[in-house]
py3Dmol code that shows the C-alpha trace and the ligand (Angstrom):
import py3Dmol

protein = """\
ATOM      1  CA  UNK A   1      11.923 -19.794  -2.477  1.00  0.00           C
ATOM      2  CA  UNK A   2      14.287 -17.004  -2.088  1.00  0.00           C
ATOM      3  CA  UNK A   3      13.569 -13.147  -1.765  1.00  0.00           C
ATOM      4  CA  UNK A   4      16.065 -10.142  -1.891  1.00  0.00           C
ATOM      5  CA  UNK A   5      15.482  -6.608  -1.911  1.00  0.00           C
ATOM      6  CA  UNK A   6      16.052  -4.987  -5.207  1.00  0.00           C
ATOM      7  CA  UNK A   7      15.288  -1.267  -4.165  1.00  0.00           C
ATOM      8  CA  UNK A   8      14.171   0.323  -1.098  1.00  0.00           C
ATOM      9  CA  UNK A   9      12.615   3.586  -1.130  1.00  0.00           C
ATOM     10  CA  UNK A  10      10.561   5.584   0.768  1.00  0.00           C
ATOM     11  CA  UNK A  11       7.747   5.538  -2.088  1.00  0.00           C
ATOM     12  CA  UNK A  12       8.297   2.058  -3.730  1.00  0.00           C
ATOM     13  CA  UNK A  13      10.266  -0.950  -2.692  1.00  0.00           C
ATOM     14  CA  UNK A  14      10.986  -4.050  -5.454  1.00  0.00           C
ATOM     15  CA  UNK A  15      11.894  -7.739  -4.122  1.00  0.00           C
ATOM     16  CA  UNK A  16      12.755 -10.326  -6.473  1.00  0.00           C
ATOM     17  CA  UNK A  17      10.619 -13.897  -5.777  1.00  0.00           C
ATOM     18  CA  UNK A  18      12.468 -16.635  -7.229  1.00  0.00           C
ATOM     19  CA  UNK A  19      11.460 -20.039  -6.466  1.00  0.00           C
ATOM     20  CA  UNK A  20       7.804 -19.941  -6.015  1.00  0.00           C
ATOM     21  CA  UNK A  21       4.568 -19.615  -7.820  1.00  0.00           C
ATOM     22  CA  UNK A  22       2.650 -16.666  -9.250  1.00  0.00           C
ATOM     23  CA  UNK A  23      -0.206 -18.569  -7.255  1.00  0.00           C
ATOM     24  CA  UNK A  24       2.300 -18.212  -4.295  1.00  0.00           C
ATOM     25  CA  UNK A  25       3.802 -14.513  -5.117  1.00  0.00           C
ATOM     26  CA  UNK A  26       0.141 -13.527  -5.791  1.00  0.00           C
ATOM     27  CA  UNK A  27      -0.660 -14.395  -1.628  1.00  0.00           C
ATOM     28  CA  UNK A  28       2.360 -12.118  -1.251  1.00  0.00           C
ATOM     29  CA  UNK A  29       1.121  -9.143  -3.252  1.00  0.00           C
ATOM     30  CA  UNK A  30      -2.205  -9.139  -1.918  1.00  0.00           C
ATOM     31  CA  UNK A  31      -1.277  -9.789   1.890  1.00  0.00           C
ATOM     32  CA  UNK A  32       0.530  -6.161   0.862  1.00  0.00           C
ATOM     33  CA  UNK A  33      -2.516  -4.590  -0.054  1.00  0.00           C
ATOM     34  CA  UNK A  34      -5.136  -6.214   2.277  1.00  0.00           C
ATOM     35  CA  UNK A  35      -3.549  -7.605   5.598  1.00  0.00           C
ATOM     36  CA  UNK A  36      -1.443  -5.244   6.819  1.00  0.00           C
ATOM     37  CA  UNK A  37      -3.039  -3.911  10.065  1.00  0.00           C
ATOM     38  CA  UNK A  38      -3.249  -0.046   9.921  1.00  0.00           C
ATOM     39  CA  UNK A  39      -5.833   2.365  11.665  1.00  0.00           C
ATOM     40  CA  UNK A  40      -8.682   4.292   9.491  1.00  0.00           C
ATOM     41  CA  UNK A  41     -11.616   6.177  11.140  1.00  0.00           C
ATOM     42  CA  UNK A  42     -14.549   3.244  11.442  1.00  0.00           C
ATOM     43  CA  UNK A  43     -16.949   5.825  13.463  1.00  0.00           C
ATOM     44  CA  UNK A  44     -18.251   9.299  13.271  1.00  0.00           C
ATOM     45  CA  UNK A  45     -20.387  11.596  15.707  1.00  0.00           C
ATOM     46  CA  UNK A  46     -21.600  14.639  14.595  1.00  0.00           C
ATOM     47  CA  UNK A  47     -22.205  17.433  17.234  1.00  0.00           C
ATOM     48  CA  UNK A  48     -22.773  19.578  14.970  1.00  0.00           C
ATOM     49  CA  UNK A  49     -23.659  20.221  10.849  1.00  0.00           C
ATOM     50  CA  UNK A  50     -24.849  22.804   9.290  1.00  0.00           C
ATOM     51  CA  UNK A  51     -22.472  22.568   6.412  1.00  0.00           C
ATOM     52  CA  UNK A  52     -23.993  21.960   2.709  1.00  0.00           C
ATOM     53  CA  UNK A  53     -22.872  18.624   2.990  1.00  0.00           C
ATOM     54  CA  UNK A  54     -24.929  15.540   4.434  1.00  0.00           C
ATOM     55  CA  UNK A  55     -23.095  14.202   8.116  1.00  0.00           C
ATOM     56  CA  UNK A  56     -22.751  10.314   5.637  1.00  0.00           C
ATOM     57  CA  UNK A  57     -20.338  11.970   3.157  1.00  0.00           C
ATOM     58  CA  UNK A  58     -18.156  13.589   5.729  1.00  0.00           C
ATOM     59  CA  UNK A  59     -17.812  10.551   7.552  1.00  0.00           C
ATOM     60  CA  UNK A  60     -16.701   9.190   3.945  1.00  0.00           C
ATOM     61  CA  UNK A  61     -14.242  11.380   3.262  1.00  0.00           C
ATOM     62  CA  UNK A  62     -13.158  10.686   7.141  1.00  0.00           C
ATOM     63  CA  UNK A  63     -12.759   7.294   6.729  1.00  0.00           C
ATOM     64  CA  UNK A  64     -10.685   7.452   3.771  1.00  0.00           C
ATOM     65  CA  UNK A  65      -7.984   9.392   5.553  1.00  0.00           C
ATOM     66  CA  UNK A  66      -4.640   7.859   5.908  1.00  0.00           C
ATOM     67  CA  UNK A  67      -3.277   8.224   9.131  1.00  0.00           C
ATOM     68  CA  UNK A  68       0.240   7.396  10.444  1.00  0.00           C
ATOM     69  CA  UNK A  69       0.498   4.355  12.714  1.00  0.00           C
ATOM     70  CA  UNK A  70       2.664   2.914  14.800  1.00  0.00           C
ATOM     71  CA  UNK A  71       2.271  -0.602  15.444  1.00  0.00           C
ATOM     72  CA  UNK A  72       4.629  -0.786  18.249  1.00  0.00           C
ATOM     73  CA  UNK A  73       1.797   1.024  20.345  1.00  0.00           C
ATOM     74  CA  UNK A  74      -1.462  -0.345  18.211  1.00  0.00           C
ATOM     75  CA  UNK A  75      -3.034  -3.914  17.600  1.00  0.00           C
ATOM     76  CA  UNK A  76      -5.246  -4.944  15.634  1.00  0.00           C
ATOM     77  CA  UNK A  77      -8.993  -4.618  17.064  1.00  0.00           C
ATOM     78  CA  UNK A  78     -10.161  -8.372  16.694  1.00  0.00           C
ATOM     79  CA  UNK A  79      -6.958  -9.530  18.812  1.00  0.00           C
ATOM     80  CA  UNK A  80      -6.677  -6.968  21.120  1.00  0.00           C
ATOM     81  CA  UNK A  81      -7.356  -8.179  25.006  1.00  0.00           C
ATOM     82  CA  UNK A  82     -10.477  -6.134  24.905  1.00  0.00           C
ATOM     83  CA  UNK A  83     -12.098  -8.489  22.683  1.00  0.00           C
ATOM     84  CA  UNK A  84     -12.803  -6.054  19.878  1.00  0.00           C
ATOM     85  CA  UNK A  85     -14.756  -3.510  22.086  1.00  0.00           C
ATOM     86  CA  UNK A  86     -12.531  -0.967  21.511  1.00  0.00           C
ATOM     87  CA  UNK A  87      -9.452   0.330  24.194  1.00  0.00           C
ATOM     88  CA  UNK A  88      -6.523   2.486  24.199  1.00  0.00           C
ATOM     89  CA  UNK A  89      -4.487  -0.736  22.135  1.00  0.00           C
ATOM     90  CA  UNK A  90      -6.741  -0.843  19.545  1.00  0.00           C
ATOM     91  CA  UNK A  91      -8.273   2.691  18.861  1.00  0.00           C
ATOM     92  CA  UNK A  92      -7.910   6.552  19.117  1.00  0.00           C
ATOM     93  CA  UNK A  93     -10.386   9.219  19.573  1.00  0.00           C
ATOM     94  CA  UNK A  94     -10.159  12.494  16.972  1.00  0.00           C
ATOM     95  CA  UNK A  95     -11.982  15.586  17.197  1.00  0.00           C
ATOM     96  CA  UNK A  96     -13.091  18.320  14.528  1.00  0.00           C
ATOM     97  CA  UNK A  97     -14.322  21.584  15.273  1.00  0.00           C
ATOM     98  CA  UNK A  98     -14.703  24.229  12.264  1.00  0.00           C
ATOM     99  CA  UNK A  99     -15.930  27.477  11.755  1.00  0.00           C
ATOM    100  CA  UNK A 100     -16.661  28.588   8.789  1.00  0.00           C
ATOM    101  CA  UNK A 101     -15.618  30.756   6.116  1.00  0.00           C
ATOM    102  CA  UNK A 102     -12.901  28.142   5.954  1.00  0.00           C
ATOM    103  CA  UNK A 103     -11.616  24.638   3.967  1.00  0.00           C
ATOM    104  CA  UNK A 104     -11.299  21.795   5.672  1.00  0.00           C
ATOM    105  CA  UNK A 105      -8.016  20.340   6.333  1.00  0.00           C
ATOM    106  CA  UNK A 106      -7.111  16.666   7.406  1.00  0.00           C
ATOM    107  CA  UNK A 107      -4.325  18.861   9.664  1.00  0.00           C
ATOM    108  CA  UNK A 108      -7.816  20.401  11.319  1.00  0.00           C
ATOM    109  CA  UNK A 109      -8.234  17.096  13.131  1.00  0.00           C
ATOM    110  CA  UNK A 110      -7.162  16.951  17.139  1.00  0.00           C
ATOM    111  CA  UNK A 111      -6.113  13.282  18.354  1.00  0.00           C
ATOM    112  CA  UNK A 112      -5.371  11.878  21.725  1.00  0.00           C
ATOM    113  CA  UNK A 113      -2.696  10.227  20.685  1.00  0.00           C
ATOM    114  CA  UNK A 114       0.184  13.132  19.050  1.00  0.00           C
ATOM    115  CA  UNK A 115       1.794   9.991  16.767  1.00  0.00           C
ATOM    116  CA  UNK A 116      -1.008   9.521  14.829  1.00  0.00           C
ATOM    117  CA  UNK A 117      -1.944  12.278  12.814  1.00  0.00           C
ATOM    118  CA  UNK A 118      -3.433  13.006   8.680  1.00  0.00           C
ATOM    119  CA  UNK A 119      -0.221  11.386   6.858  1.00  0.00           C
ATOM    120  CA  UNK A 120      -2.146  13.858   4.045  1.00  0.00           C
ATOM    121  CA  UNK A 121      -2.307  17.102   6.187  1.00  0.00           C
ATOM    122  CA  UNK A 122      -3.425  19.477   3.177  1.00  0.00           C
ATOM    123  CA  UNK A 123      -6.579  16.710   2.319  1.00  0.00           C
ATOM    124  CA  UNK A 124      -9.727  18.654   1.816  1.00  0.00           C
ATOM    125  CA  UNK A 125     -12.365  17.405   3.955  1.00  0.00           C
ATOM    126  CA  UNK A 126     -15.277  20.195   3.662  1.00  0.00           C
ATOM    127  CA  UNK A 127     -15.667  23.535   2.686  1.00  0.00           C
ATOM    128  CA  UNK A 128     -17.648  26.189   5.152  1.00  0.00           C
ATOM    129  CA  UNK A 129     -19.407  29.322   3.972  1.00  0.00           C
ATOM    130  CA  UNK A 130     -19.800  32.416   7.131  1.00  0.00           C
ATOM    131  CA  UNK A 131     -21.567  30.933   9.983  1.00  0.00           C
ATOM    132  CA  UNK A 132     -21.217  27.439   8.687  1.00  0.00           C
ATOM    133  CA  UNK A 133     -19.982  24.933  11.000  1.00  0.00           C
ATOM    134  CA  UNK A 134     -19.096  20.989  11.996  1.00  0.00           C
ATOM    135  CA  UNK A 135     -18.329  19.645  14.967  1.00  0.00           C
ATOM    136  CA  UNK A 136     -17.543  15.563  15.346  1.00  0.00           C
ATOM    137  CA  UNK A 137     -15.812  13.078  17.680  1.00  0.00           C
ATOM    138  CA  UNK A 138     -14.264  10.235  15.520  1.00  0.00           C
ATOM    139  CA  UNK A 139     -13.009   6.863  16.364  1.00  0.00           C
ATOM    140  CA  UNK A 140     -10.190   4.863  14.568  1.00  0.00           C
ATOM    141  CA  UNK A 141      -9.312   0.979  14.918  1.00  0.00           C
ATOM    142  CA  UNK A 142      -6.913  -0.969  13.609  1.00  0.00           C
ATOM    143  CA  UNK A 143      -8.077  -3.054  10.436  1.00  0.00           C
ATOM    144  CA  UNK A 144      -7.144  -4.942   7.284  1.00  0.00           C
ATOM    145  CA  UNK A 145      -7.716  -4.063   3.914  1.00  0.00           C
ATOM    146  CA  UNK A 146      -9.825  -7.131   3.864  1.00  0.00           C
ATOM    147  CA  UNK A 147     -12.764  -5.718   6.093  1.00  0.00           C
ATOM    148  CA  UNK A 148     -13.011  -2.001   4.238  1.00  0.00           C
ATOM    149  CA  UNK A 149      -9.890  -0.577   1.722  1.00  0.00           C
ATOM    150  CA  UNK A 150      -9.723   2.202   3.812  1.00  0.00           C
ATOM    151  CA  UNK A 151      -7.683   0.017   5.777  1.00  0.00           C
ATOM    152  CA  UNK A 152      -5.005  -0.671   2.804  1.00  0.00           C
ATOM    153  CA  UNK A 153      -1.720   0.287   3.674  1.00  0.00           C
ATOM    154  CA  UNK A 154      -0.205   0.188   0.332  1.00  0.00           C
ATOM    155  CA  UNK A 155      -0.665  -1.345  -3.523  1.00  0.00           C
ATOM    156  CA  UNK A 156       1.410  -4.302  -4.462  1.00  0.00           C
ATOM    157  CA  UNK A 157       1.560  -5.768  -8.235  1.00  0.00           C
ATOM    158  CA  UNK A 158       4.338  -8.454 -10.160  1.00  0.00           C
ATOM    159  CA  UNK A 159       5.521  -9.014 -13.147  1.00  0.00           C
ATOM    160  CA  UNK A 160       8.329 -12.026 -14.328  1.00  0.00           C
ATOM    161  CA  UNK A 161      11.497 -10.838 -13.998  1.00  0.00           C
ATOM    162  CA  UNK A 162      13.117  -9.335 -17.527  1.00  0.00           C
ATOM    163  CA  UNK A 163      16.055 -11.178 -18.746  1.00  0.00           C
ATOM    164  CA  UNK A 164      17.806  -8.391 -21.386  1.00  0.00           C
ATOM    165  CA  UNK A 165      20.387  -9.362 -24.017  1.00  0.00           C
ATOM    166  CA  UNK A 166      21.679  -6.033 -26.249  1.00  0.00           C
ATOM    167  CA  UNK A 167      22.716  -8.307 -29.557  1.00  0.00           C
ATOM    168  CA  UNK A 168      23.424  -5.172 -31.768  1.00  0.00           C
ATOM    169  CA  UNK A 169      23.306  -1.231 -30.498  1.00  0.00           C
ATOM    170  CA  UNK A 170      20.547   0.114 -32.126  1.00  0.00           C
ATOM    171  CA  UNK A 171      18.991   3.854 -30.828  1.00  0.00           C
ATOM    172  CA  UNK A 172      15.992   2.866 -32.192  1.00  0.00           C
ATOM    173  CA  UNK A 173      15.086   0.761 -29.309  1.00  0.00           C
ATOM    174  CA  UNK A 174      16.112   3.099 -27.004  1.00  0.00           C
ATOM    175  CA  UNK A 175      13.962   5.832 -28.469  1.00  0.00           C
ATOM    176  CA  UNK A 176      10.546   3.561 -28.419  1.00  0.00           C
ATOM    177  CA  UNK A 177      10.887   2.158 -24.883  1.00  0.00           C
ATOM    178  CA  UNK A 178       8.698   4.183 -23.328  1.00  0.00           C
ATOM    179  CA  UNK A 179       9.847   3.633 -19.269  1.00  0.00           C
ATOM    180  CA  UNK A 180      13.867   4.201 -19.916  1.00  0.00           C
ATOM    181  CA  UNK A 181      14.407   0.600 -19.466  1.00  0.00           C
ATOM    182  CA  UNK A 182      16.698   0.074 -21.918  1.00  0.00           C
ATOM    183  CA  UNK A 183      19.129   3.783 -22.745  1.00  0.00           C
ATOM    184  CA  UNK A 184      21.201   4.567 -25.816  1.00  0.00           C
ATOM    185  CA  UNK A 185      24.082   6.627 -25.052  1.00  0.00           C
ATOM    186  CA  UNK A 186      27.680   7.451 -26.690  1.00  0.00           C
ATOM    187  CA  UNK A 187      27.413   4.644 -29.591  1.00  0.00           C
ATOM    188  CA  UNK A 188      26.046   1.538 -26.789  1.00  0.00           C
ATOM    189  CA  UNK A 189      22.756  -0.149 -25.376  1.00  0.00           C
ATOM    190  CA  UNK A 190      22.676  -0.088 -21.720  1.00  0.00           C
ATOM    191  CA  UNK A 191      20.121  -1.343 -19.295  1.00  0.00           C
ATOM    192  CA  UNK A 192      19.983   0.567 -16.392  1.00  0.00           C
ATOM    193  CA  UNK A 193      19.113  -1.124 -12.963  1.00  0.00           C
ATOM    194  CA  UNK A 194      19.130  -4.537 -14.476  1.00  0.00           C
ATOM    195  CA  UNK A 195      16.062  -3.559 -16.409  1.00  0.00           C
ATOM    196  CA  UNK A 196      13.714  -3.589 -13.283  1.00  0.00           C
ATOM    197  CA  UNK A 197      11.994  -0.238 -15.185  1.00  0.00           C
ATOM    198  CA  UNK A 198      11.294  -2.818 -18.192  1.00  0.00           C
ATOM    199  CA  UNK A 199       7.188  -3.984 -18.505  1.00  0.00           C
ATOM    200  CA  UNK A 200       7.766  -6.534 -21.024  1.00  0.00           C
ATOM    201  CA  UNK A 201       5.833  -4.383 -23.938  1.00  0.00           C
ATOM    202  CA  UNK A 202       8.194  -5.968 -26.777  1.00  0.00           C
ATOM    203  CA  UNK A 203       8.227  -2.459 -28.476  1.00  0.00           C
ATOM    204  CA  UNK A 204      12.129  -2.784 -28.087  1.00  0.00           C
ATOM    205  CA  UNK A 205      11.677  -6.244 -30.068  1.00  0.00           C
ATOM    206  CA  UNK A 206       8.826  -5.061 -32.996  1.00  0.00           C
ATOM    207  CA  UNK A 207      10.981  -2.064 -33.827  1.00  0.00           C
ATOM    208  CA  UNK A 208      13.150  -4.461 -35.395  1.00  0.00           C
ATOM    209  CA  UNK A 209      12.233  -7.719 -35.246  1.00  0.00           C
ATOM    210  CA  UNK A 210      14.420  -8.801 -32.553  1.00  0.00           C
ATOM    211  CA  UNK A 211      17.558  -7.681 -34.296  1.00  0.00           C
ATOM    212  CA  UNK A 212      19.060  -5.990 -31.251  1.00  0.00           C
ATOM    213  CA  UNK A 213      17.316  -6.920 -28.206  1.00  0.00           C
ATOM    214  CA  UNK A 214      16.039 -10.330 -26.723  1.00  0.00           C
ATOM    215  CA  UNK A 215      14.032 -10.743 -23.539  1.00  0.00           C
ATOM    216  CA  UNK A 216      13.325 -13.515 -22.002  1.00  0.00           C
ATOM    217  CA  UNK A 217      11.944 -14.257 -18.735  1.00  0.00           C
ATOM    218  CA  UNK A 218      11.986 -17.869 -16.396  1.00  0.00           C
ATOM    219  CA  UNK A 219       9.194 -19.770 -15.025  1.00  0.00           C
ATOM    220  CA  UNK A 220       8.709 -18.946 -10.948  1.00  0.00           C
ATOM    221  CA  UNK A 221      10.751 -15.776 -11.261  1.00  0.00           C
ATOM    222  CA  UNK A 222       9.439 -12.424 -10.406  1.00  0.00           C
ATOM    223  CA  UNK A 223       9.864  -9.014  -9.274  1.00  0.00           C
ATOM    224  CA  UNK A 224       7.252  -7.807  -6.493  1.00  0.00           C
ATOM    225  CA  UNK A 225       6.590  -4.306  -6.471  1.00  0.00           C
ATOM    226  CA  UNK A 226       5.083  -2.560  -3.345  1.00  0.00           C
ATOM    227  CA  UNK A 227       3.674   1.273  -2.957  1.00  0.00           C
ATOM    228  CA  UNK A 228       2.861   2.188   0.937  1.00  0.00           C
ATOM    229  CA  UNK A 229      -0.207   5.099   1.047  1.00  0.00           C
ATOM    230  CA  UNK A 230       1.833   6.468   3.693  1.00  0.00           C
ATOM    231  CA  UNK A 231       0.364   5.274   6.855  1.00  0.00           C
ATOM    232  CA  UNK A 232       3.638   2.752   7.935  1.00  0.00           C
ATOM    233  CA  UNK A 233       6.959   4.026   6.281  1.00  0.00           C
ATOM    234  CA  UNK A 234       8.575   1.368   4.023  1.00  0.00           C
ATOM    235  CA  UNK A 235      10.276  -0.832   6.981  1.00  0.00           C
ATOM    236  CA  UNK A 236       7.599  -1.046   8.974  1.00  0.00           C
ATOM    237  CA  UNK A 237       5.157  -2.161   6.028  1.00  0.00           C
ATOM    238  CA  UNK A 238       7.488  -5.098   4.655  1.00  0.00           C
ATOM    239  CA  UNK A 239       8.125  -6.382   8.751  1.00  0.00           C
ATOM    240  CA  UNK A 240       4.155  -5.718   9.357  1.00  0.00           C
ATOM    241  CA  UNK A 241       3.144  -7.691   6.202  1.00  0.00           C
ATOM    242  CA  UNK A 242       5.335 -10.538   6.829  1.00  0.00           C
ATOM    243  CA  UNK A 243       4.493 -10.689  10.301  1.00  0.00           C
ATOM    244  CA  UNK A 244       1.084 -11.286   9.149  1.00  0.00           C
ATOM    245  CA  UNK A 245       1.485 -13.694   6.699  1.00  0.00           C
ATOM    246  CA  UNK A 246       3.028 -15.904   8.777  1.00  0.00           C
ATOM    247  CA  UNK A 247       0.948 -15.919  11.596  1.00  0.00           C
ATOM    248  CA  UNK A 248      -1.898 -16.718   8.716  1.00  0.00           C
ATOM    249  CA  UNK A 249       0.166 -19.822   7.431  1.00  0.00           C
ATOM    250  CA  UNK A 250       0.598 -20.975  10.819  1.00  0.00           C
ATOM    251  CA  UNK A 251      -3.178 -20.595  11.418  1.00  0.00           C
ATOM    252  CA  UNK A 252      -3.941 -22.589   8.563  1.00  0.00           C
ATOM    253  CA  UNK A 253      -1.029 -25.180   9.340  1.00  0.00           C
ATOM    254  CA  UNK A 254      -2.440 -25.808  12.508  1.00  0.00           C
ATOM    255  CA  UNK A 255      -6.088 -25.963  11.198  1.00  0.00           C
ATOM    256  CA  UNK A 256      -5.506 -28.779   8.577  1.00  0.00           C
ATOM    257  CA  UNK A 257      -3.673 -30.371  11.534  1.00  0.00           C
ATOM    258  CA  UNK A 258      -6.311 -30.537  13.758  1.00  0.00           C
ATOM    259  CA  UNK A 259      -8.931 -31.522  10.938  1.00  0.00           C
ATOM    260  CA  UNK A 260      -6.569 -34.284  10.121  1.00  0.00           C
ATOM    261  CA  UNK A 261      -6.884 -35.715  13.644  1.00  0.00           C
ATOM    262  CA  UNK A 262     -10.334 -35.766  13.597  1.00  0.00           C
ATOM    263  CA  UNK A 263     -10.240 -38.342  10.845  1.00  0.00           C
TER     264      UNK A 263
END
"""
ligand_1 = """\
1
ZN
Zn -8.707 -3.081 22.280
"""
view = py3Dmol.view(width=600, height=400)
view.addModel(protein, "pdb")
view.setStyle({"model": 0}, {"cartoon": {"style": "trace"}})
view.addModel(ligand_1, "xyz")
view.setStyle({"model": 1}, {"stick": {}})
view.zoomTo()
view.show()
């Protein structure tokens, strides 16, 4: 199997897979959106509401808000030394206290810890009418997208990779390609970034029956794409995922070794 980086960018990163199966690249893309350990909010507790809204659907809206992490500090609770009781390593406390008439920011939120803050500052949490109020202590651990999606650091998704071949120059597939992937400009065809913008719709090809334009695509031979929310910044997400996977593969090496000596 090999893997290069296509594009990295702050909001969207593409590798290319060759070499391995979508059984293979799909373990990949969903490691991305469900393994990756990040922190969420997993407990609430309410001093004080007298808000219109019940304390459960704060604590919803809580626990959906991304918050930065950095992994060099945190671990994830079920391996931490404390055993998954909850220290320093594996959580951080956050307070809210609100007076209304006011909205309710993320950015309202006080943490012990200054690195880890609302990656959403401007997130509307609750709105207060004169005299209204909430006060709350909540808790974040590090998690996996597995246990809750709250804890999903990103969205992942593949496609095969497209293979484009400009026979004649035709504008007319330019003008019905409708991400850019293939341009029309003074007379030619070109395809921009090696056609990584192309989804394989074939509009280029109906427009005129394949006259101009043939795509084709190879067996085990894909392009990965990967979104972080915004809690890890792009680095940190790829090393963090891969970091993961492996352990996981190593896990289940070992596992089918040990079963093996048993027989
Ligand atoms: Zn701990």
């Amino acid at each position: 199997m090999e893997v290069s980086l296509v594009t990295k960018q702050k909001a969207r990163s593409i590798l290319h897979v060759s070499g391995a199966t979508k059984e293979y690249v799909n373990s990949l893309r969903r490691y991305f959106m469900d393994h990756t350990p990040i922190l969420a909010v997993e407990t609430v507790k309410f001093q004080n509401n007298t808000s219109v809204q019940y304390d459960e659907m704060i604590a919803h809206r809580i626990g959906l808000m991304p918050l930065t992490t950095d992994l060099s500090t945190y671990v994830l609770k079920r391996r931490c030394k404390c055993g998954g009781v909850g220290c320093a390593q594996c959580t951080v406390q956050l307070s809210l206290q609100v007076k209304g008439p006011k909205t309710v920011y993320a950015e309202d939120f006080k943490t012990t810890d200054p690195k880890v803050k609302p990656v959403y500052p401007k997130m509307i949490l609750a709105k207060l009418f004169d005299g209204q109020e909430i006060s709350l202590v909540a808790t974040a651990s590090v998690g996996q997208g597995v246990d809750h999606a709250k804890w999903s650091a990103g969205h992942a998704w593949f496609r095969h990779t497209p293979h484009i071949k400009i026979k004649n120059h035709s504008q007319a597939c330019a003008k019905v390609c409708p991400t850019g992937a293939i341009k029309f400009s003074q007379g030619k065809l070109t395809v921009p970034n090696n056609g990584v913008d192309c989804t394989l719709c074939n509009a280029c090809i109906d427009v005129d029956g394949g006259e101009s334009v043939e795509i084709t695509t190879k067996e085990n031979d894909y392009l990965l794409f990967i979104e972080p929310w915004g809690q890890l910044d792009m680095q940190d997400y790829l090393k963090a995922t891969m970091e993961e996977f492996d352990q996981d593969l190593d896990e289940l090496g070992k596992l089918v070794k040990d079963e093996k000596s048993k027989k």
